[in-house]
ZAMARGU-4260 file (C-alpha; in steps of 0.2 Angstrom, whole numbers, plus 5000, padded with zeros to 4 digits):
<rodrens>
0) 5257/5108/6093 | 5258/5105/6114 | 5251/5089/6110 | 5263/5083/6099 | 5278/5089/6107
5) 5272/5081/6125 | 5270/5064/6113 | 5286/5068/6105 | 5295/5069/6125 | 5286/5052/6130
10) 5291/5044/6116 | 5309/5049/6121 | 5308/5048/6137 | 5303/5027/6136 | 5315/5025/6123
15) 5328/5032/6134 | 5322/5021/6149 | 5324/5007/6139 | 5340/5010/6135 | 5345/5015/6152
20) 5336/4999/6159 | 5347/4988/6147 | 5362/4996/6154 | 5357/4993/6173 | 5358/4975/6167
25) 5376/4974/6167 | 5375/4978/6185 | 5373/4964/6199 | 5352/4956/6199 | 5349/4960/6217
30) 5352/4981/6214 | 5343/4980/6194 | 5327/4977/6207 | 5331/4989/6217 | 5333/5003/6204
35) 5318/4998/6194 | 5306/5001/6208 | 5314/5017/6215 | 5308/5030/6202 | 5321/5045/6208
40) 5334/5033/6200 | 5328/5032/6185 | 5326/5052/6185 | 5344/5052/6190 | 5350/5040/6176
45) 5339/5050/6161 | 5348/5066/6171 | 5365/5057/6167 | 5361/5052/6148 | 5360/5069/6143
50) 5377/5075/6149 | 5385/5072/6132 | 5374/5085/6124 | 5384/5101/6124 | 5382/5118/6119
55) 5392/5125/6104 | 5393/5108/6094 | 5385/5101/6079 | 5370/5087/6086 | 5362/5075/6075
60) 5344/5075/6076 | 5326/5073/6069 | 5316/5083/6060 | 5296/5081/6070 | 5286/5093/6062
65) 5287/5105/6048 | 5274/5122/6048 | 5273/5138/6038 | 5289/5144/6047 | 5299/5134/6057
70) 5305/5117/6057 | 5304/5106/6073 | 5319/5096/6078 | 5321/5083/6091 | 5339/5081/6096
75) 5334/5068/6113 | 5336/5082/6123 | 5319/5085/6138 | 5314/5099/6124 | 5313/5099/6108
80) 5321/5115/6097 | 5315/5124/6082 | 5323/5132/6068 | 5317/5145/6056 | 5313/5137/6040
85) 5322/5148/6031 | 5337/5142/6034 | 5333/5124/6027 | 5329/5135/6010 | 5347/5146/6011
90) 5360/5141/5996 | 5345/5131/5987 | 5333/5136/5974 | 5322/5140/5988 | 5314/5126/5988
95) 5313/5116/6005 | 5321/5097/6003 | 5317/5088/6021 | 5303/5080/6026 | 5295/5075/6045
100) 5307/5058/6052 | 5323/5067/6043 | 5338/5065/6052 | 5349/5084/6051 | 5365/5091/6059
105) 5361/5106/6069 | 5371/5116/6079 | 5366/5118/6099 | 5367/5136/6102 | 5357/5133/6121
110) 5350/5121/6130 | 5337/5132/6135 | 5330/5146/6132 | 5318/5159/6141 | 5303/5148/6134
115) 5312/5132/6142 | 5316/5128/6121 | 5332/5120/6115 | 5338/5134/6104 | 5345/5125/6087
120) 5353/5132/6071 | 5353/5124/6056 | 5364/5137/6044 | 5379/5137/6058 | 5381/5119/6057
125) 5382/5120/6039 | 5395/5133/6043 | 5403/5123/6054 | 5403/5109/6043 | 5412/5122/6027
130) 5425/5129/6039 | 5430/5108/6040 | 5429/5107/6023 | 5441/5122/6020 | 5450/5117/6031
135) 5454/5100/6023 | 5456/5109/6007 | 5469/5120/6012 | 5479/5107/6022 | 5480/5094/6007
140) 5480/5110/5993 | 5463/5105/5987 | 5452/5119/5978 | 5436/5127/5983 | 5422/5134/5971
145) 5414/5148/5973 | 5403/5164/5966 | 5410/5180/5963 | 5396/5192/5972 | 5401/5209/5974
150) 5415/5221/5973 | 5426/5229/5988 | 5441/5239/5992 | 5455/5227/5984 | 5445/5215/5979
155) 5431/5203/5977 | 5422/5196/5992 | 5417/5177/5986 | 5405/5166/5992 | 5410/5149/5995
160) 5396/5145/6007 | 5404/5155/6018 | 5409/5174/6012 | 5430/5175/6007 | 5439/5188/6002
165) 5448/5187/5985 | 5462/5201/5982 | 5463/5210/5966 | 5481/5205/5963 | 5474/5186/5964
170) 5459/5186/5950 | 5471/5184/5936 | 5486/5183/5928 | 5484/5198/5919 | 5477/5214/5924
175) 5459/5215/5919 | 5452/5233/5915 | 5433/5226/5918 | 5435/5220/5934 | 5414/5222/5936
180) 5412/5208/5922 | 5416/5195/5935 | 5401/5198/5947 | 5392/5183/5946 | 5404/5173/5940
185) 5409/5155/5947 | 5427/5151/5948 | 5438/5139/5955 | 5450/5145/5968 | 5463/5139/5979
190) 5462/5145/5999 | 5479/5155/6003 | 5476/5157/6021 | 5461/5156/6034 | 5456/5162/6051
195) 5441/5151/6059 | 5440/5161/6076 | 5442/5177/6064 | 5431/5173/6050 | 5445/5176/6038
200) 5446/5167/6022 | 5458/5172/6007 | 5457/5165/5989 | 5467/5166/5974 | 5462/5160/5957
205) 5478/5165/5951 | 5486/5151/5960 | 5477/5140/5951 | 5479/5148/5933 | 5498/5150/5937
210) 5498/5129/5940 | 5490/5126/5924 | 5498/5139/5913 | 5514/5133/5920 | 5511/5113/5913
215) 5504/5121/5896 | 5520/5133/5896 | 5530/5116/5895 | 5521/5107/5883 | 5520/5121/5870
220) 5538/5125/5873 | 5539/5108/5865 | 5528/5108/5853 | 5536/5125/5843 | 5549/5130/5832
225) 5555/5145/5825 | 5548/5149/5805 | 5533/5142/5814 | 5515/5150/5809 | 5503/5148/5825
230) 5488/5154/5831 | 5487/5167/5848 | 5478/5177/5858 | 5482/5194/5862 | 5485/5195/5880
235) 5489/5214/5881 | 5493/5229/5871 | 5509/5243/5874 | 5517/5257/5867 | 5531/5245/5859
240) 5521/5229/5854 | 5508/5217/5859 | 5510/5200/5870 | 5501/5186/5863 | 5496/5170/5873
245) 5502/5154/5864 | 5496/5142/5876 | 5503/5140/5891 | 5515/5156/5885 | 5517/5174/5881
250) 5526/5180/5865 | 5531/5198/5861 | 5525/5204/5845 | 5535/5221/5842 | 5528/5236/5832
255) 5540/5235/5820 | 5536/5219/5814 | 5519/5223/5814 | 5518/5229/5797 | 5529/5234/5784
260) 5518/5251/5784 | 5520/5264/5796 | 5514/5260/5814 | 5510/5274/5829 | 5503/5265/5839
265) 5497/5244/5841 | 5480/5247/5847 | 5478/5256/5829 | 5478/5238/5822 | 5470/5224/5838
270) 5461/5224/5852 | 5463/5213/5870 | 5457/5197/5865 | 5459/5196/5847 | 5463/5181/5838
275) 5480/5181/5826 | 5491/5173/5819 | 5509/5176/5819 | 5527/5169/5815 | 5540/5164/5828
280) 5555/5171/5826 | 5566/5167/5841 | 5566/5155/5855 | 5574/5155/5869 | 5571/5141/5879
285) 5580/5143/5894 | 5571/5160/5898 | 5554/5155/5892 | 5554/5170/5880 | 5547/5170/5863
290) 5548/5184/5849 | 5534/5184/5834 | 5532/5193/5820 | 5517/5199/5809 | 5525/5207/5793
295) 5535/5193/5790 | 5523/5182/5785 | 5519/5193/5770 | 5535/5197/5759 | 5545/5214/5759
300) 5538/5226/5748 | 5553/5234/5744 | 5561/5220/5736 | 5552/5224/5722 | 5553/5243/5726
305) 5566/5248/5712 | 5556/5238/5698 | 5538/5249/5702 | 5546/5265/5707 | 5560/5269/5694
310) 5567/5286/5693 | 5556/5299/5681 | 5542/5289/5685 | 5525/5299/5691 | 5519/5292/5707
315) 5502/5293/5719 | 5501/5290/5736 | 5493/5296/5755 | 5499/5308/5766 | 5502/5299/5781
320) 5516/5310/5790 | 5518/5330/5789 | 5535/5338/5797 | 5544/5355/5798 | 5555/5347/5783
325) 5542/5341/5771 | 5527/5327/5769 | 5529/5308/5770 | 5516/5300/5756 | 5512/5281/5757
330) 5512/5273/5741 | 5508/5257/5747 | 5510/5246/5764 | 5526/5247/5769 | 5534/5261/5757
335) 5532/5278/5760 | 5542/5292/5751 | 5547/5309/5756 | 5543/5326/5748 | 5557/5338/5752
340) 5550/5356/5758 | 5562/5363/5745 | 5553/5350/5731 | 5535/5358/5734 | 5537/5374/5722
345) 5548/5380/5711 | 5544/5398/5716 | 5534/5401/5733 | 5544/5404/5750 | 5535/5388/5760
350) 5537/5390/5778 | 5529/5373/5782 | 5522/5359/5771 | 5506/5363/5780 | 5503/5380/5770
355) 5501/5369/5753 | 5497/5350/5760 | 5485/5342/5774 | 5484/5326/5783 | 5475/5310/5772
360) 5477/5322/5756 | 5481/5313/5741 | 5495/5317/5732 | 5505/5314/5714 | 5524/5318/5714
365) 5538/5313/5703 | 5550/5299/5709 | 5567/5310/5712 | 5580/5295/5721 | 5576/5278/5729
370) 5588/5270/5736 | 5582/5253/5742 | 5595/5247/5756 | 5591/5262/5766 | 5573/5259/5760
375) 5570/5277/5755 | 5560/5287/5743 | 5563/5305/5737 | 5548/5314/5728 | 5545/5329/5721
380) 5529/5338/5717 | 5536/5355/5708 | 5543/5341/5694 | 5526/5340/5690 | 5527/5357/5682
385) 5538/5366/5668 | 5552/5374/5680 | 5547/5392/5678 | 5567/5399/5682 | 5570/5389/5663
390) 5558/5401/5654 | 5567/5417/5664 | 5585/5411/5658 | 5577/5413/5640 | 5568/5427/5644
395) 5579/5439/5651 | 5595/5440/5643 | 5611/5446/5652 | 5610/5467/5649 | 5592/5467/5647
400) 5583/5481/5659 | 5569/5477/5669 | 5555/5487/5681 | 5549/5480/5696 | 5542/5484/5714
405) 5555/5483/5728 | 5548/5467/5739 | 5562/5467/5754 | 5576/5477/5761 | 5591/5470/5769
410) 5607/5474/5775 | 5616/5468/5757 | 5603/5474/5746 | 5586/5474/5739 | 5573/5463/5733
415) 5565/5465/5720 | 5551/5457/5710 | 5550/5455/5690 | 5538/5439/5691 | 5525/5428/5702
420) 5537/5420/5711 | 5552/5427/5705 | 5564/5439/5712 | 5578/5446/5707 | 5594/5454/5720
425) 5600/5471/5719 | 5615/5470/5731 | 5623/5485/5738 | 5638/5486/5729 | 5628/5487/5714
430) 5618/5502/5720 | 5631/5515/5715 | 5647/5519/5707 | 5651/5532/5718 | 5640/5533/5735
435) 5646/5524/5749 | 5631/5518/5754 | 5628/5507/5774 | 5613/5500/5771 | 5601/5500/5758
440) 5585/5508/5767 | 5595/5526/5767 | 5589/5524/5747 | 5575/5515/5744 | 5560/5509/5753
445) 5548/5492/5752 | 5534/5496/5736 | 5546/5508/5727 | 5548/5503/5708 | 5563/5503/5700
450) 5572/5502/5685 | 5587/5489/5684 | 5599/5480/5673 | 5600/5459/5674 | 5619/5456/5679
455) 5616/5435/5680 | 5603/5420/5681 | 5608/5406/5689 | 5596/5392/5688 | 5599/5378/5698
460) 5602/5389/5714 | 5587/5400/5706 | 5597/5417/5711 | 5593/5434/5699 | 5607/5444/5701
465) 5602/5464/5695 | 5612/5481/5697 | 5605/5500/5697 | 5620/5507/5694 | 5624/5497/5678
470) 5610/5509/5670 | 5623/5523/5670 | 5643/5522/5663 | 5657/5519/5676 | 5663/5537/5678
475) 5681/5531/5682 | 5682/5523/5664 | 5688/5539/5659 | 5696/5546/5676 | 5714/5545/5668
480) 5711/5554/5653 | 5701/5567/5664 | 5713/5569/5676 | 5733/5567/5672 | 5745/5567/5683
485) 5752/5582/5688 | 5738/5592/5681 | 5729/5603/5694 | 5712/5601/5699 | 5697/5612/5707
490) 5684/5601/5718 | 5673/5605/5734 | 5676/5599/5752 | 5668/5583/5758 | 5674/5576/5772
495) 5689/5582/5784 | 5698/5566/5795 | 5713/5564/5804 | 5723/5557/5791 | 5717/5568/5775
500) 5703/5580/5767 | 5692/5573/5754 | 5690/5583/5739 | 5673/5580/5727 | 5681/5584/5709
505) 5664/5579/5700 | 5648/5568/5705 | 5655/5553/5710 | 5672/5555/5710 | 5683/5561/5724
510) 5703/5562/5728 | 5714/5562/5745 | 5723/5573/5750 | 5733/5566/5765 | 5739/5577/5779
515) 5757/5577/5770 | 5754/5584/5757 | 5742/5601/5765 | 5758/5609/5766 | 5778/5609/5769
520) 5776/5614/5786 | 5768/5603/5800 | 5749/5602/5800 | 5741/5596/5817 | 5723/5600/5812
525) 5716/5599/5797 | 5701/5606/5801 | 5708/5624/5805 | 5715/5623/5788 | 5699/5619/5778
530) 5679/5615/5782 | 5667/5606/5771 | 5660/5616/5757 | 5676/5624/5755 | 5686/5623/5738
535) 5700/5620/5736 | 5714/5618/5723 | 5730/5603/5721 | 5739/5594/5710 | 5735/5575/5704
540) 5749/5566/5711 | 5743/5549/5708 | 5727/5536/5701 | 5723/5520/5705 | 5706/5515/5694
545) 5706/5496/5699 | 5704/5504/5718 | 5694/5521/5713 | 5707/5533/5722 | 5716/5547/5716
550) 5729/5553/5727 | 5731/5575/5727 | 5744/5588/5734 | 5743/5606/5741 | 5759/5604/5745
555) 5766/5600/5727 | 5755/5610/5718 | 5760/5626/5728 | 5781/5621/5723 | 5774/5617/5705
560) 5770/5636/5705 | 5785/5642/5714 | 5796/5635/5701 | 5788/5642/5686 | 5790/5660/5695
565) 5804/5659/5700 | 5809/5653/5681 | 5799/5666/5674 | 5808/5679/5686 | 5827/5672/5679
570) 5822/5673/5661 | 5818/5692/5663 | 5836/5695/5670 | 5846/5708/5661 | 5864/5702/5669
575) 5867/5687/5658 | 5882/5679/5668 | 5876/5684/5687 | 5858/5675/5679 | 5867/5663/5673
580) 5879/5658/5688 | 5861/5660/5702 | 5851/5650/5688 | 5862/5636/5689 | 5861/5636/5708
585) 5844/5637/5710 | 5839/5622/5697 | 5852/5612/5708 | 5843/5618/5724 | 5826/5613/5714
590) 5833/5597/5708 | 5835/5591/5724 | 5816/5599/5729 | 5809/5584/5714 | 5820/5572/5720
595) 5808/5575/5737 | 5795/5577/5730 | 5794/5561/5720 | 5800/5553/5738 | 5785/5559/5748
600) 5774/5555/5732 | 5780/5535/5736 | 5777/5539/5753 | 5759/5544/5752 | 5753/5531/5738
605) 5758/5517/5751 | 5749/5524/5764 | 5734/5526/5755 | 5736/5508/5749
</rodrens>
C-alpha cells in the first residue's frame, strides 16, 4: 500500500512540475534557467500550487485504490486521504458503484491529520451538495422527495437525504387517525423553511395537496350542476353528516338526507374512504360550497304511504325506537309509526312500553291515523283484540250487585276489582247515606271484599262507577212522613259546636238544633247545657231533604207545652166571664208569641242554609 501511495505522490508531484515549469515560461528566458536549476524554487513553487486547497470545502478528486474498507482518494494534495467505504454504499442498495480512476467530490475535513493523511469525507459532500439543492428548491418553490422514516413529537422526521422535520398539521389536508400508516412512505413535499448552520429543514406536503386540490376545485366547479348524480369519496364523517370529496372539492352530505329511514348516527351507514354516490342539490359557487343528498335519489316512500297503509288495515313492522310515551315500529325505510302507550292494552296499567315491548322486536298493530303531510303514523296494538270494556257494558247491567276485592285506597274512594284488568270506583260520596266519612281508609282496608251496586259504565273513558250505599234505601225518602213539622221528637246527643247541638233521631239521620232555639233566654255555652250521649227532646221546625237537614227547637217545643196548659188551666175555670175576659188576653199575648215564633223559625232556616 506504501508503495503505491509513494507512486501515486511521484506521479503527482511530476505532473505538477510540469505544470508549474510551463508557467515559469511566461516569465523572462534568462530567470526560466535560473529556476530550473535551483531545486528550492521548485519546492517553493509546488508549496504555492497548493494554496487553493482549503479546509471545509467540497474538492474534486481521484479515486487510487479501493480495499475491503476504505477507499483511497487522491485530491493533488502531498498525501493522499481515505474514506470509509461505507459511505460510498450509504443511500444505495449497498452496493458500491466506483471504480480505481474515478473522479468524486469529497469534502476536506483536514489537511492532515496525526498520521500526516488528508482527512476526506465523502457523505458530507453529498450533504453539502443536498443542502445546495434545497436550497435551490426552496428559492424557485421547487419540491423535494423524500421517505417518511419515523414518528416524533409533532410530526414526522423525513429523509430527504438529509433528515427534515414534517409537522403533523402539514401531512394532509385532512386529519388522518393512522398516522403510523405513513412510515415508509415516499412523498412529494415542498421545503417551508431551512437553517443550514442549524440543520433545520421543514416540509409540508400539504402545500403541495392544497395547490393541486385548489386547480381540481376549479375545474370540477365547472364541470357540475345541481340534479347532478356523481361519484365521491368520503372524506370525513360527524355527528350531522359526512363530507365527500368530489374532486378537487368537499360536499356536505347531511343525515337527513341520508335516508328516508331513521338515522342515529352516519358511521351506522359509511366508513372514511368509501365510495358513493350522491345527488347535488345546491351550489354555491361564490363560496365553493356544495350540498348532496343520498335519499333523494330513491323516491319518497310516503307518497305512496296513504295507498299501502289505509286506516283499519293490520300492519307489521320493527321496533326501532322505545320512549316514556310509546314504541316507534318501522314499516319500511323511511316510515315508521307510532304506538301510543295508551294503545298497548285495553286493560293493564303500563308504566313504560318497555314492560310489554323490547328493542328489534317485531310487532303487528292496527293502523289507527296517518296523516301524510306531517308524515305520521298512529298504531295500535290493543285493536288487535276484542275491547274487553264492550263485553262489561253487556255484562253488567246498571243495578246489578257485584263482589269484589278492594285493590286501592284513595282519598275519593275505593278501588275495586270485578275483572282481570277491570276496575270499578266506589267514590266516597257513595260509601253512606248517612256517615260523614274523610277518607276512605277509616272504613275499609286494601284485600277487603265487598259487596256493591254498578251505578255507570262508561266505555270509551273505561270508568266503572259503583256505590255501597246504593245496597240499602235512602232513609230520607221517608224523613217527611216520619218527621212532620211541628211534631216532637226524642234523639241522642252527637256532637255539641258553637253554633248548635246535633241530635241523632235514628241511624243515619240527625237534626240541628241551633243556639237560638236551646232556650228563650241567652245561652253562651252549650256545652253546660247538654253533653254527648244525653237525650234530649224538641220540636221539628223545619226539613230540607234535597240538603238532608232537619232543623229542631227546645225553645218552641217548651212554649208548644206552655200553651196547651195554660189552655187546659182556662177550660177548667168555674168564672165564665172573668175566664172569658183573661182568656181573650192571653190568646192575644199568645198571638203575638207565634207571630215570633214563626219569625225566629225564618231566622234559623237561613242560617242553617
Amino acid at each position: 500500500m506504501e508503495e503505491i501511495k509513494d507512486s501515486g505522490k511521484e506521479k503527482i508531484k511530476e505532473d505538477t512540475l510540469d505544470e508549474i515549469s510551463k508557467n515559469a515560461s511566461l516569465t523572462s528566458e534568462t530567470d526560466k534557467k535560473e529556476d530550473i536549476n535551483n531545486e528550492e524554487d521548485f519546492s517553493v513553487l509546488y508549496e504555492e500550487s497548493l494554496k487553493h486547497l482549503k479546509e471545509g470545502e467540497v474538492v474534486e478528486g481521484t479515486v487510487i485504490q479501493i480495499t475491503k474498507d476504505f477507499v483511497m482518494v487522491d485530491i493533488g494534495f502531498k498525501s493522499d486521504g481515505q474514506i470509509d467505504i461505507n459511505e460510498f454504499k450509504r443511500g444505495g442498495d449497498g452496493e458500491l458503484n466506483i471504480k480505481v480512476g474515478d473522479s468524486v467530490h469529497v469534502f476536506l475535513e483536514k489537511t492532515e491529520d496525526e498520521n500526516g493523511m488528508v482527512v476526506l469525507s465523502k457523505e458530507k459532500a453529498d450533504q453539502l451538495k443536498i443542502w445546495d439543492e434545497i436550497a435551490k428548491s426552496c428559492e424557485e418553490n421547487e419540491v423535494v422527495e423524500g421517505k417518511i422514516i419515523s414518528r416524533i413529537k409533532g410530526g414526522f422526521t423525513v429523509d430527504i437525504g438529509v433528515p427534515a422535520f414534517l409537522p403533523g398539521s402539514q401531512v394532509d389536508l385532512h386529519p388522518i387517525k393512522d398516522m403510523d400508516s405513513l412510515i415508509s412512505k415516499t412523498f412529494k413535499f415542498k421545503v417551508l423553511k431551512f437553517n443550514k448552520r442549524k440543520g433545520n429543514i421543514v416540509l409540508s406536503r400539504r402545500a403541495i395537496l392544497e395547490t393541486e386540490r385548489q386547480s381540481l376545485r376549479t375545474k370540477t366547479l365547472r364541470a357540475i350542476s345541481e340534479g347532478q348524480i356523481v361519484q365521491g369519496i368520503i372524506k370525513n364523517i360527524t355527528d350531522y353528516g359526512l363530507f365527500i370529496d368530489l374532486g378537487g372539492i368537499d360536499g356536505l352530505l347531511h343525515i337527513t338526507d341520508l335516508s328516508w329511514g331513521r338515522i342515529t348516527h352516519p358511521s351506522e351507514m359509511f366508513s372514511i374512504g368509501d365510495e358513493i354516490e350522491v345527488k347535488i342539490l345546491s351550489i354555491d359557487r361564490e363560496n365553493e360550497r356544495v350540498s348532496l343528498g343520498l335519499k333523494q335519489i330513491n323516491p319518497d316512500p310516503w307518497e305512496e304511504a296513504l295507498e299501502k297503509y289505509p286506516v283499519g288495515n293490520q300492519v307489521e313492522g320493527k321496533v326501532v325506537s322505545i320512549t316514556n310515551y310509546g314504541i316507534f315500529i318501522e314499516l319500511e325505510k323511511g316510515i315508521e309509526g307510532l304506538i301510543h302507550i295508551s294503545e298497548m292494552s285495553w286493560t293493564k296499567k303500563i308504566k313504560h312500553p318497555s314492560q310489554l315491548i323490547s328493542m328489534d322486536d317485531n310487532v303487528k298493530a292496527v293502523v289507527l291515523d296517518i296523516d301524510v303531510s306531517k308524515k305520521r303514523i298512529s298504531l295500535g296494538i290493543k285493536q288487535l283484540e276484542t275491547n274487553p270494556w264492550t263485553l262489561v257494558e253487556e255484562k253488567y247491567k246498571i243495578g246489578t250487585r257485584v263482589n269484589g276485592q278492594i285493590k286501592n285506597i284513595t282519598d275519593f274512594g275505593v278501588f275495586v276489582g270485578i275483572e282481570e284488568g277491570i276496575d270499578g270506583l266506589v267514590h266516597i260520596s257513595d260509601i253512606s247515606w248517612t256517615q260523614r266519612i274523610k277518607h276512605p281508609a277509616e272504613i275499609y282496608h286494601r284485600g277487603d271484599m265487598i259487596e256493591a251496586v254498578v251505578l255507570n259504565i262508561d266505555k270509551e273513558n273505561e270508568r266503572f262507577s259503583l256505590g255501597i250505599k246504593q245496597l240499602h234505601p235512602d232513609p230520607w225518602d221517608n224523613v217527611e212522613e216520619k218527621y212532620k213539622m211541628g211534631h216532637k221528637v226524642n234523639g241522642v246527643v252527637t256532637n255539641i259546636t258553637d253554633f248548635g247541638i246535633f241530635l241523632e233521631l235514628e241511624e243515619g239521620i240527625e237534626g240541628l238544633i241551633h243556639i237560638k232555639e236551646v232556650s228563650k233566654e241567652k245561652v253562651n255555652k252549650l256545652d253546660v247545657f247538654a253533653k254527648e250521649g244525653d237525650t234530649l227532646s224538641a220540636m221539628v221546625i223545619n226539613i230540607d231533604r234535597k240538603d238532608r237537614k232537619i232543623g229542631l227547637s227546645i225553645k218552641s217545643l217548651k212554649e208548644s207545652q206552655e200553651k196547651e196548659d195554660l189552655r187546659a188551666y182556662n177550660e177548667n175555670k168555674e168564672d165564665k166571664p172573668t175566664v172569658s175576659v183573661m182568656k181573650k188576653a192571653i190568646e192575644e199575648g199568645l198571638d203575638k208569641k207565634e207571630k215570633k215564633i214563626k219569625s225566629e223559625k225564618t231566622e234559623i232556616q237561613e242560617t242553617q242554609e
